[in-house]
N, C-alpha and C positions, 0 to 999 in steps of 0.2 A: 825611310824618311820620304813621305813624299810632297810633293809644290803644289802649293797651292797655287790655279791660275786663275780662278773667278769664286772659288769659295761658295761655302751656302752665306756667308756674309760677308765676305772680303778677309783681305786676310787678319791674323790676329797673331797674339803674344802673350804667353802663359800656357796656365795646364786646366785643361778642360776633362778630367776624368782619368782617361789614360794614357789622352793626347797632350802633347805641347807643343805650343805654334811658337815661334821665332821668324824674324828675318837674317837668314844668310845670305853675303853678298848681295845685296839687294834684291832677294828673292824672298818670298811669303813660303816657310814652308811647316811643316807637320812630322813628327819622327815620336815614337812610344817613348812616354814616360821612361826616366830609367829606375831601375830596380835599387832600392836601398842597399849596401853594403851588408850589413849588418855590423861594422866594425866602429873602432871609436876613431874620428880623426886623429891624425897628428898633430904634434905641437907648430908643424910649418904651415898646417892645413887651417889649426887654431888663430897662430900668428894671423894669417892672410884674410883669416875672419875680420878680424878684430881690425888691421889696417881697412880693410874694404869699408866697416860700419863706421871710423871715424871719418874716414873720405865723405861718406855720403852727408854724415849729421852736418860737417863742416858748412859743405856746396849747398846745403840744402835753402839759407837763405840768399844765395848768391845766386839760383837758378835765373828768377826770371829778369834781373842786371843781365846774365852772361849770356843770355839765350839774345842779347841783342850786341852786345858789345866786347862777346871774345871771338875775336878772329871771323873764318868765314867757313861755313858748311863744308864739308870733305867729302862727296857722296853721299853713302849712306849716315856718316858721321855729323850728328848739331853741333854745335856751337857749346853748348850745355856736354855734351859726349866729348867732345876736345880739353873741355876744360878741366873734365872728373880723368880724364887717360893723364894727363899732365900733373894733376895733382896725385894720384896712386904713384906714378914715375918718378917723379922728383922728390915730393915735397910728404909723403906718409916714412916714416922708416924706422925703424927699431932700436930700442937701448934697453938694456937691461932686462929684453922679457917684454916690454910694452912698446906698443904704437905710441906714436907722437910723431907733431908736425915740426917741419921746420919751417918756422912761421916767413924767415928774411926769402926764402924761394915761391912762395906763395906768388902766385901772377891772377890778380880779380879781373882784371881787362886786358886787353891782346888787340892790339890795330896797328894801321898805318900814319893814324894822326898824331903829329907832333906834341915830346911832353913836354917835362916845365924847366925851365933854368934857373936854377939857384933856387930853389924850396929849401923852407923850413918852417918848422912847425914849434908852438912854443905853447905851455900849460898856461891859464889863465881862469879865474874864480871861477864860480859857478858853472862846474862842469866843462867849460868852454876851452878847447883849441882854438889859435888860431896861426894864420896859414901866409907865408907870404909870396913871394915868386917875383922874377922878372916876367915884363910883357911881352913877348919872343912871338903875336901874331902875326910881324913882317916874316917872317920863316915861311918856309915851303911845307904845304901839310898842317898848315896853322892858319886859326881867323879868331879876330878881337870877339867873334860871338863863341867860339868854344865855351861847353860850360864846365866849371870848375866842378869837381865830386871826390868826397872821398867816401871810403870803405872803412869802417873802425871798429876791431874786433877786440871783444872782452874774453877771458878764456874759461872764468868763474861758469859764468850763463850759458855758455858756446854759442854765443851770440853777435850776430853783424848790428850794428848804426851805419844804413847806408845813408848817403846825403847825396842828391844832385842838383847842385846852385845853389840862390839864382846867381852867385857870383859868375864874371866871364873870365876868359882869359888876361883880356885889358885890365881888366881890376888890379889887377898884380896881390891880392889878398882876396882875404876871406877866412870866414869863423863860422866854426860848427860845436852846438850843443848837445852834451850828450845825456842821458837819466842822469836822473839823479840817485838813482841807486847804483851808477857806477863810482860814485865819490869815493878818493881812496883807492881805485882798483887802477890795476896796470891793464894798460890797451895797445894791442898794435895797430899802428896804422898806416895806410894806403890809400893814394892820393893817384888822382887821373883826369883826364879832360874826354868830356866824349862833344861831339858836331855838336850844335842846334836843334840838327835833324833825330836825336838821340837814336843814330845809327850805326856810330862810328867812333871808335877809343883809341887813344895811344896806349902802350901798356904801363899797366900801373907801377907808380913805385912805392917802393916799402921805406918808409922813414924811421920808421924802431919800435920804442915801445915807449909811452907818455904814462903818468900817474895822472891820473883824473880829481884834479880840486874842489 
């Protein structure tokens, strides 16, 4: 394996013939392809497939939310890499032979900013949640501009409805509309405030699961 220090193009990531570039430890480096097995996985090796593909499908519309509003860069680790380690760790696990998520561990957002008091969410006609809250912007970590967001996941589609605003925190409500092809379907959902600055999130919480009118 050797490092790359200046590269014929800087460094890279993937397999280029016979080579593959990676960063370890925050170094660019190069090591030979490895040799296929010739053998069939196992069923643990299968299992950790199959967790790793629903991980990714899940985050997939969650990327560029989390790449701003989960937590904060760890070295070589984004924000987006924090969120996908957390969700493999926690929240992918196994029953009966199959991956599945446990939806109530799911974390969409990760910060220091203050969440909400006394939420609740309630089904209402045409596709529509709506959302109540005390105004808690006198709190420390909190401002009447925070803006209101949620996250709302269908399981049919494997699909997010993300929403942010324009409700604020002062609002103490707000209503979000979702397809009309989710009418009938059950949704989980999760609720968050990120700044103004759409830089900064408290972490999200999980309210359950609503049937869609």
């Amino acid at each position: 394996m050797g490092t790359i220090r200046k590269g014929i193009l800087g460094g890279f990531s993937g397999t280029v013939g016979t080579v593959v570039g990676a960063n370890w430890r925050g170094m660019d480096v190069i090591r030979s392809r490895p040799k296929s097995s010739g053998s069939n996985p196992t069923p643990a090796q299968l299992m950790q497939r199959e967790k790793f593909a629903l991980a990714i499908k899940f985050q997939n519309s969650l990327r560029s939310m989390q790449s701003r509003l989960y937590g904060e860069n760890a070295g070589v680790k984004s924000r987006v890499n924090l969120a996908a380690s957390y969700l493999l760790r926690e929240v992918v696990a196994e029953e009966n032979g199959q991956a599945l998520l446990l939806m109530e561990k799911v974390i969409v957002t990760k910060g220091t900013l203050t969440g909400f008091q006394n939420i609740t969410v309630t089904e209402a006609p045409d596709q529509t949640l709506n959302f109540t809250w005390d105004d808690n912007s006198s709190q420390m970590m909190a401002k009447a501009t925070d803006i209101f967001c949620t996250a709302i996941f269908e399981e049919d589609s494997g699909e997010f409805a993300i929403h942010e605003g324009p409700e604020q925190r002062d609002a103490g409500a707000g209503a979000v509309v979702l397809p009309e092809l989710w009418a009938g379907k059950s949704v989980h959902v999760y609720a968050f405030f990120q700044n103004a600055e759409q830089e900064a999130a408290c972490n999200s919480v999980y309210l359950g699961t609503m049937v869609v009118q």
